[in-house]
Structures are given as C-alpha cells and as structure tokens.
C-alpha positions in Angstrom: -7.3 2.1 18.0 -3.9 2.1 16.3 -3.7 2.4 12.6 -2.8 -0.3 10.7 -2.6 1.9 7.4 -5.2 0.4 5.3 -6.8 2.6 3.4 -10.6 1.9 3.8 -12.6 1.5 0.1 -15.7 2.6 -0.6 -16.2 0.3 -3.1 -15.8 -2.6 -1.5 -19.5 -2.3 0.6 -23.0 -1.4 -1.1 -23.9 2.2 -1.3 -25.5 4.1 1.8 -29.3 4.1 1.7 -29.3 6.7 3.7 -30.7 4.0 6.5 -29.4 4.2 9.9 -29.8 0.4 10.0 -27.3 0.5 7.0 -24.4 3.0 8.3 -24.4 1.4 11.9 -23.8 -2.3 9.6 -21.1 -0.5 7.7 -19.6 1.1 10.9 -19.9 -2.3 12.6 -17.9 -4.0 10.3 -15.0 -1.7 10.0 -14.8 -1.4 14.1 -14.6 -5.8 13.4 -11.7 -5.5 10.5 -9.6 -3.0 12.7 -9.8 -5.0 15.5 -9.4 -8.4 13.9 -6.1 -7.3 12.9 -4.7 -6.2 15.5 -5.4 -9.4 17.1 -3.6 -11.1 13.8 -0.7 -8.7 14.2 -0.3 -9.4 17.6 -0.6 -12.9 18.1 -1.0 -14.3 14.2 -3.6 -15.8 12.8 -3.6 -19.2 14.5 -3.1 -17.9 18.2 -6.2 -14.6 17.2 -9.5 -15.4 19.3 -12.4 -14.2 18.2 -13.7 -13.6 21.8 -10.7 -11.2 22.1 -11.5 -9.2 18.4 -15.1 -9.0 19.6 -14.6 -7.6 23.2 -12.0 -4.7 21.2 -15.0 -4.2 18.8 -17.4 -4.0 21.8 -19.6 -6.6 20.1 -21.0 -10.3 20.8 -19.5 -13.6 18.5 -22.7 -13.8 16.6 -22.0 -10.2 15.1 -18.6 -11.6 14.4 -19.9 -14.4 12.1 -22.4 -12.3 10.7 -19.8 -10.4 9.1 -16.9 -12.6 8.9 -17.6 -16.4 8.2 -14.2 -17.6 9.9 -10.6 -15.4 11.0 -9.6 -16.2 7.6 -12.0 -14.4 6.0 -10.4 -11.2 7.7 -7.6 -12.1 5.6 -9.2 -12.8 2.8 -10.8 -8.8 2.9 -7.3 -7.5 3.7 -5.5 -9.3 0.5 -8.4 -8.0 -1.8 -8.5 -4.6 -0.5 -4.9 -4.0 -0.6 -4.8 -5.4 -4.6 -7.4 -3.5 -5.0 -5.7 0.1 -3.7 -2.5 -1.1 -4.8 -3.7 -1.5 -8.4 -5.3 1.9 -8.7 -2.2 3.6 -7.3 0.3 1.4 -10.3 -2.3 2.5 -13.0 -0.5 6.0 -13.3 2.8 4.7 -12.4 2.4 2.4 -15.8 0.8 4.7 -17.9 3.9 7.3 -17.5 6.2 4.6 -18.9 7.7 4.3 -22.7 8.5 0.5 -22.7 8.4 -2.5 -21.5 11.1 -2.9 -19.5 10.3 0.3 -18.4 7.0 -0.7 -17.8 7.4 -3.9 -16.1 9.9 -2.2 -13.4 7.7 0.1 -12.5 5.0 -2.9 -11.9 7.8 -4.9 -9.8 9.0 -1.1 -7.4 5.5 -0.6 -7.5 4.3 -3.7 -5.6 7.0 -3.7 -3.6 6.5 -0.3 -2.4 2.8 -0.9 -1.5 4.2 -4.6 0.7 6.4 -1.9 2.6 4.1 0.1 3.7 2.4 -2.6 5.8 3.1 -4.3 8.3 5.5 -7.1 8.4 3.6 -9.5 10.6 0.5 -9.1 8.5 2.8 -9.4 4.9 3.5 -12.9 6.8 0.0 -13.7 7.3 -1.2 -12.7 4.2 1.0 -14.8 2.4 0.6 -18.2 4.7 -3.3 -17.5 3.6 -2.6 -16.8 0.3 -0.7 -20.5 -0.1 -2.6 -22.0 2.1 -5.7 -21.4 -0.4 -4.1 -21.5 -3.6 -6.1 -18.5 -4.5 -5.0 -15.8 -7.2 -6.8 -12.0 -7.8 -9.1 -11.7 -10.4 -6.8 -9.8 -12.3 -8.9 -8.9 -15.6 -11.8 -7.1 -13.6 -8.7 -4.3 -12.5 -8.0 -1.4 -14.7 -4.2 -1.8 -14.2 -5.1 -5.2 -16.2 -6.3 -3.6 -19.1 -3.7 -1.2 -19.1 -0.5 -3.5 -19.4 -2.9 -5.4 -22.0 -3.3 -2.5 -23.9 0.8 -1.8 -24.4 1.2 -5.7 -25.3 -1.8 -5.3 -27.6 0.4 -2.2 -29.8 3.2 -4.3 -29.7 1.3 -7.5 -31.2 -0.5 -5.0 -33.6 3.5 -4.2 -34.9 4.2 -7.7 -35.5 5.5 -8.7 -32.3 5.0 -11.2 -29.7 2.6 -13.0 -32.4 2.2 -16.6 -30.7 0.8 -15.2 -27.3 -1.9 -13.2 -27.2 -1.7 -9.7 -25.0 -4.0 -11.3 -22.2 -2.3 -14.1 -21.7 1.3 -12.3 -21.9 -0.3 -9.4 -18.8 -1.6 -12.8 -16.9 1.8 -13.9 -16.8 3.6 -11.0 -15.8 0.9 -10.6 -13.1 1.6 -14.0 -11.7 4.9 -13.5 -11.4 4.4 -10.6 -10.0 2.5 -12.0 -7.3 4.8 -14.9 -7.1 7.6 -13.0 -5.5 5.3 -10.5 -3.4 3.9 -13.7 -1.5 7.2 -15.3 -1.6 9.5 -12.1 0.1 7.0 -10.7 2.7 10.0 -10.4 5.1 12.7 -9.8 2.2 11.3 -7.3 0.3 14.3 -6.0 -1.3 15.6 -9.8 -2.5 12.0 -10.2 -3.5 12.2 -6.5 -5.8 14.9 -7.6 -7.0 14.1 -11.1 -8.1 10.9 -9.9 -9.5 12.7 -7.2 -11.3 15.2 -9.6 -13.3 12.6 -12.3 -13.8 10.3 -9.8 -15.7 13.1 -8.2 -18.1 14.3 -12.1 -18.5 10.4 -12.7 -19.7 10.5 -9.6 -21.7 14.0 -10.5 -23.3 12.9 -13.8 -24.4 9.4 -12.4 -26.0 11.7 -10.1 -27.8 14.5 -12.8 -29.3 17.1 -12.0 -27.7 19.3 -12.0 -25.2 20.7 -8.5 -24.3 20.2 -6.9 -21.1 18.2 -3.7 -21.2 19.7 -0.2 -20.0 
C-alpha cells in the first residue's frame, strides 16, 4: 500500500491494553484510513465508494461504519491529524525566533511547507471539507497556541498592543493563517506569499505604523 506520507499519531487512539482485541481495532482502523485515501486521492471524495475502501482494507461495510460514521469523517481525521503534527513541528520553528515579524513568517513558511509535503489532490479535498463545514481547529488545546500567546503576552506586559488581549491577537493570526492554507491548496506559493504580507500588515498596524519590516 503506497504511502500517503502521513505520519501516524499515537495520540490520537486510547492507549494499548495490552488486549489483542484492542491492537487488532487499532490495526483495523489504520488498514481503513490508508485505504480510504487512496480511494479519495484517486477518484475524490464524491466519486470514493466505500465498497471499494473496504475490499483494499480486506474488510465488510459494517467495520467501515464502525470506525468511520461517513467518507467525510476520513477527512475529518486527516485535517486533525495533520494540524496536529504540523503544530508540534512549528513549536521549535517559533520558539527560535526574536520577533514578531520574525515569528509570524516562520508560522506562514511553516504551514506552507507542511501543505507541500502532501498531496495535491488531498490539499483539494481537505479544503472543499473544510468549507463545506465551516469548521476551524481547536487552536487553544495546541502548544504552538500557547506559545505565540506567550510572545504577545511580553509584549502587552511592555505596554503594547493594550486594547487586544494576547489570546485574542494569536486567534487571529491563526485564522488567517488557515485562511490562506485552505484557500491556496493548489497555489501554495501565491498562498505563502499572501499569508506572509497579510500577517506583517496585522503586525504593522498593532504596532502604529506603517513601515515595512526588514
């Protein structure tokens, strides 16, 4: 089975109980993820059959929909565990930053990056979904979070940015962050670069003024 290069996360399933019954579920649903999209790559989401997922997986449709409640729910796994990866990756990316603008460039290559290394058919997919549901990552729960808030919290603590609290000034830059990552998934280097000037623009205004950073 080709590699779709998803990176599979532990965290994302309950811990082993050391139960066969347990491993074979976990096993199960990979085998089901894998195959599900390579059927989405193939054919999209819209022309994927579950009867054709299931006979790659070597399993029956009722083991489908006990792991899965719909073809969209594939998707749904694949955008969280890609945030998820993609966050913990950015973390040390941010932290080795000295400012904002610094810091807000490496959030924008840093996305774009991870969107590169997957396929383009399933960027596609992921951001039809993504629309379609009008659904946004639960940012705060994400270390990567907490760290921007933390560099927006020292500058508030010196006086600036005093009207907008750090939280809400990291939510922002993480929507538009994801604005342009589901807007570009087949122009990722317009969408960098968009991303890039919209987030120094934010940071310019928060800071009074309009130069343009070096």
């Amino acid at each position: 089975m080709a590699s779709l290069g998803l990176d599979y996360d532990p965290g994302s399933y309950p811990r082993l109980d050391g139960s066969s019954r347990e491993r074979k579920r976990r096993e199960t649903h990979e085998r089901l993820y894998a195959s599900a999209l390579e059927e989405i790559q193939r054919v999209g989401l819209e022309g994927a059959r579950v009867e054709h997922i299931c006979n790659r997986a070597g399993v029956t449709r009722p083991t489908f929909y006990a792991h899965f409640q719909s073809k969209e729910g594939v998707l749904e796994e694949l955008q969280l565990r890609l945030f998820g990866a993609m966050l913990e990756r950015m973390e040390r990316r941010v932290e080795a930053t000295s400012s904002l603008f610094e810091l807000t460039d490496a959030l924008a290559c840093g996305v774009f990056e991870e969107a590169a290394a997957q396929p383009e058919s399933l960027r596609r997919e992921v951001s039809s979904f993504a629309a379609r549901h009008q659904s946004q990552p639960e940012w705060a729960g994400y270390p990567l979070f907490q760290t921007v808030e933390r560099r927006f919290a020292q500058v508030h603590r010196q006086g600036g940015f005093a009207h907008h609290s750090p939280t809400e000034l990291t939510h922002w830059v993480m929507v538009v962050l994801n604005g342009f990552y589901l807007s570009y998934p087949d122009r990722l280097e317009e969408g960098l670069r968009g991303a890039r000037a919209a987030l120094r623009m934010f940071i310019c205004g928060l800071m009074g003024t309009a130069s343009r950073p070096t």
